[in-house]
Backbone as numpy.savetxt, mean C-alpha at the origin, in Angstrom:
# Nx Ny Nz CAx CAy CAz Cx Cy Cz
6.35 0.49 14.42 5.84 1.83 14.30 4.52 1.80 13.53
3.66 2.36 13.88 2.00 2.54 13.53 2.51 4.17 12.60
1.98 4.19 10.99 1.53 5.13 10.49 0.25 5.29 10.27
-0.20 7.07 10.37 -1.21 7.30 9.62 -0.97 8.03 8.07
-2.22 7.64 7.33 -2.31 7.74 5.52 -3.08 8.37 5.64
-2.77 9.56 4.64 -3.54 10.59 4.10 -4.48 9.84 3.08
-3.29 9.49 1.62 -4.09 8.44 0.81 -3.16 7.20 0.44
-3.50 6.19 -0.66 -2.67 5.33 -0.48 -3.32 4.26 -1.63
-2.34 3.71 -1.77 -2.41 2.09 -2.77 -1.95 1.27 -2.37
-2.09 0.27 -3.47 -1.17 -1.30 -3.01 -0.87 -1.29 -4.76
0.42 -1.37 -4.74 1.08 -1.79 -6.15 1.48 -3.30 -6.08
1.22 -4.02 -7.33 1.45 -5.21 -7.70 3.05 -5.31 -8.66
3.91 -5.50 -7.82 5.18 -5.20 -8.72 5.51 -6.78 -8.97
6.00 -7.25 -10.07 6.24 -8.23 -11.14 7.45 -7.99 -11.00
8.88 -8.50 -10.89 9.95 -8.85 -10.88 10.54 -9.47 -10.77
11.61 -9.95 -11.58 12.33 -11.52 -11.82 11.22 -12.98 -11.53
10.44 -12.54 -12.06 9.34 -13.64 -11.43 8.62 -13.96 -9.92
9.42 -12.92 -9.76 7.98 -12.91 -8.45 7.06 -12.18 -8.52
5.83 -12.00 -7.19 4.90 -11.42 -7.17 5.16 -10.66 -5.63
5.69 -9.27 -5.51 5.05 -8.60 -4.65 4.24 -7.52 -4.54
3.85 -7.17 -3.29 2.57 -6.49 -3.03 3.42 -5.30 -2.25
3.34 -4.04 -2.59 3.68 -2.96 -1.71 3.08 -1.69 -1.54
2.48 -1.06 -0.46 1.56 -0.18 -0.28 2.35 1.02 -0.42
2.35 1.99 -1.37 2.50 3.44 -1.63 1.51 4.05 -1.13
1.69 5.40 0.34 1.16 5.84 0.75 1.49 7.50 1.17
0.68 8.34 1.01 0.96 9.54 1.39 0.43 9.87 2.98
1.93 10.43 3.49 1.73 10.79 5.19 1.34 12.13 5.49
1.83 13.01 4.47 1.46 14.25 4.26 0.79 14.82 3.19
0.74 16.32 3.00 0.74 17.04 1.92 1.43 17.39 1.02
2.57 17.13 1.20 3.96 17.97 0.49 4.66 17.39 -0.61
5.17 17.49 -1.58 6.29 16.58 -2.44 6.90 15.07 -1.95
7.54 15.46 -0.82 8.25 14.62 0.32 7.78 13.56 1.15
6.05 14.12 0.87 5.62 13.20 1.99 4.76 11.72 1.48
5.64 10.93 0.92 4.86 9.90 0.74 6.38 8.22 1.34
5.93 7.50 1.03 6.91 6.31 1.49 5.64 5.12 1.24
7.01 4.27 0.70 6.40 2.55 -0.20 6.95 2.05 1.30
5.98 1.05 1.69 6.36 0.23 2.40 7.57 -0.99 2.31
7.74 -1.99 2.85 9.06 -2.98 2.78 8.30 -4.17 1.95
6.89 -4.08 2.14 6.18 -5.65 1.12 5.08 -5.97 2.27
3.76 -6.01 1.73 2.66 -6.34 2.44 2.59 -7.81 2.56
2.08 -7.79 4.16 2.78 -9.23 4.90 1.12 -9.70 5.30
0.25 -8.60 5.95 -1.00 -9.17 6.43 -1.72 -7.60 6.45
-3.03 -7.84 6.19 -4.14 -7.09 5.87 -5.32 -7.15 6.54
-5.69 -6.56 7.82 -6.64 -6.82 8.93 -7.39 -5.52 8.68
-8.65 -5.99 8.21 -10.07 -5.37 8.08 -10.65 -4.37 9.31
-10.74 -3.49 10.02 -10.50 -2.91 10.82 -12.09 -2.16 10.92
-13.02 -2.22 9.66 -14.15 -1.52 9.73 -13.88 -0.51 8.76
-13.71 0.42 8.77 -13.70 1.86 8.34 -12.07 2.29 7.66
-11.47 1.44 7.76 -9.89 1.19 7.88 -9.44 -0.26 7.73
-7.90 -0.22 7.13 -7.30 -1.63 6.61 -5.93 -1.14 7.38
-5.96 -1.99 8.28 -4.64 -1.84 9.15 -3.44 -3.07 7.89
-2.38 -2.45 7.55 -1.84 -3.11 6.42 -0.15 -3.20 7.35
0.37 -4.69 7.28 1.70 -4.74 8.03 2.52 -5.10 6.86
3.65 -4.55 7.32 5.03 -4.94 6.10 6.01 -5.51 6.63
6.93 -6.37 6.14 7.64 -6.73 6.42 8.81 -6.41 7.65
8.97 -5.72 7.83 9.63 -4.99 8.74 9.49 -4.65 10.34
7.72 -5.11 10.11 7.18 -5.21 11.38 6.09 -3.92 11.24
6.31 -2.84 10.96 5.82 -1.36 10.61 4.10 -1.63 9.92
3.26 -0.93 10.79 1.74 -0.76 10.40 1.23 0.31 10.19
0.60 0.48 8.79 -0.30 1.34 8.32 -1.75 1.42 8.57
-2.62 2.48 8.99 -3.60 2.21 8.96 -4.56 3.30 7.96
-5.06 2.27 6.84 -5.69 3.36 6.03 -6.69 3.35 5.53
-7.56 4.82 5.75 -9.02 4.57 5.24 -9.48 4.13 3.96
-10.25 3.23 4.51 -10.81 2.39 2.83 -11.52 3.68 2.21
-12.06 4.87 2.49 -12.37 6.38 1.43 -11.27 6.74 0.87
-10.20 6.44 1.51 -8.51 7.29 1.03 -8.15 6.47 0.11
-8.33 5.50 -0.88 -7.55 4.70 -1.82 -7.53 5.20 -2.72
-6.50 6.16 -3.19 -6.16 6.85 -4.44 -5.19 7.47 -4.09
-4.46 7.99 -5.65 -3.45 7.65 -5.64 -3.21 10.00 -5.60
-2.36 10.44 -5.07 -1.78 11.88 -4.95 -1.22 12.10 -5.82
-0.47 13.26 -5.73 0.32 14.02 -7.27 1.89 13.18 -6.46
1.83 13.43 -5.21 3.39 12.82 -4.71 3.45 11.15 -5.45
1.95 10.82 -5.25 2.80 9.37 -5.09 2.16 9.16 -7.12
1.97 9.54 -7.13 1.69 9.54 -9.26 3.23 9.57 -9.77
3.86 10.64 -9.31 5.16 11.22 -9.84 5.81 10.12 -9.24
6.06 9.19 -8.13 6.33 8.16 -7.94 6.56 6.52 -8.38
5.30 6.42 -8.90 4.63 5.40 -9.51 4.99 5.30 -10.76
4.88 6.89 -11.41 5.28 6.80 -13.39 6.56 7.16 -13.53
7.78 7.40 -12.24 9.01 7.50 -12.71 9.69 6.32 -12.26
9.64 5.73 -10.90 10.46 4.50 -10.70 9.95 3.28 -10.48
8.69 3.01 -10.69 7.66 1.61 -10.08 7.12 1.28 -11.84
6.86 2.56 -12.84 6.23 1.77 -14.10 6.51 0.99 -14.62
7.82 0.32 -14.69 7.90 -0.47 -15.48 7.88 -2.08 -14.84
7.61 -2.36 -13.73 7.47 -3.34 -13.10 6.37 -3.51 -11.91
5.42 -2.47 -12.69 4.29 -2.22 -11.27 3.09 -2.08 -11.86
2.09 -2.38 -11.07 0.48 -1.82 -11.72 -0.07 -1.47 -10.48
-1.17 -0.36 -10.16 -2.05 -0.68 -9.44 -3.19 -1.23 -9.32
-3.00 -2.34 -7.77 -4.24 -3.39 -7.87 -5.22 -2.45 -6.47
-6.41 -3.00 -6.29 -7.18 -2.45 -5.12 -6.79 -3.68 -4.20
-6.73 -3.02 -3.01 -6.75 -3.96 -1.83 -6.86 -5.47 -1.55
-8.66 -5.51 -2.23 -9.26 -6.20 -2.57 -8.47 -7.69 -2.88
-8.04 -7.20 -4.25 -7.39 -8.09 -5.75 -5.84 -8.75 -4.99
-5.39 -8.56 -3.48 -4.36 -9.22 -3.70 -4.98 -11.07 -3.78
-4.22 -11.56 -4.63 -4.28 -12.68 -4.90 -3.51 -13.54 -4.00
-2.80 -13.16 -2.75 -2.85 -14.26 -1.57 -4.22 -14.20 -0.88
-4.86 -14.49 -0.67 -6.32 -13.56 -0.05 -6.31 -13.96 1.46
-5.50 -15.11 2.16 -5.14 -15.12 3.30 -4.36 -13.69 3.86
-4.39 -12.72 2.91 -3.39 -11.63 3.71 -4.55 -10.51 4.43
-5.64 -10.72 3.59 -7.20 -10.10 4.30 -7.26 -10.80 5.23
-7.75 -10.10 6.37 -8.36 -10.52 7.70 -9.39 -10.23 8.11
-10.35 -10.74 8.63 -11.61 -9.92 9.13 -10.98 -9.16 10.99
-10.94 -7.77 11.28 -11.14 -7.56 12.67 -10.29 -8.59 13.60
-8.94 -9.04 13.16 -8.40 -9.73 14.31 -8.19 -9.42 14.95
């Protein structure tokens, strides 16, 4: 399934010693409307847009202007992700094979 993002991040969550990467993104306007992906798998540069895949198979595509963070996905972030999460930019994931140029 292909989503579109209103706006959106990539959180760096730290747990039991690992390192994953998961994109918090808003689909709508509303309270309701946001959803964390399953774990960012590959990151294809798209131009104007970062087509972002998760584990699950499921693709986001979101404008590199839209990277910030909503009131949905804030209230998100500082009640169940703070204590094992930061936000990184796109950029900063530190697999950097997960950027793609236009594949």
């Amino acid at each position: 399934m292909i989503y579109d993002t209103n706006t959106w991040v990539v959180v760096k969550i730290d747990f039991q010693e690992e390192i994953y990467y998961k994109l918090v993104v808003a689909i709508g306007f509303g309270m309701n409307d946001w959803r964390i992906n399953s774990g960012i798998t590959k990151v294809i540069d798209r131009g104007v847009s970062y087509e972002v895949f998760g584990c699950t198979g499921s693709s986001y595509i979101c404008n590199k202007d839209s990277e910030e963070v909503s009131r949905p996905m804030e209230e998100i972030l500082l009640q169940r992700l703070s204590e094992h999460s930061k936000i990184v930019s796109i950029c900063d994931i530190e697999d950097k094979y997960l950027l793609e140029p236009n594949d």
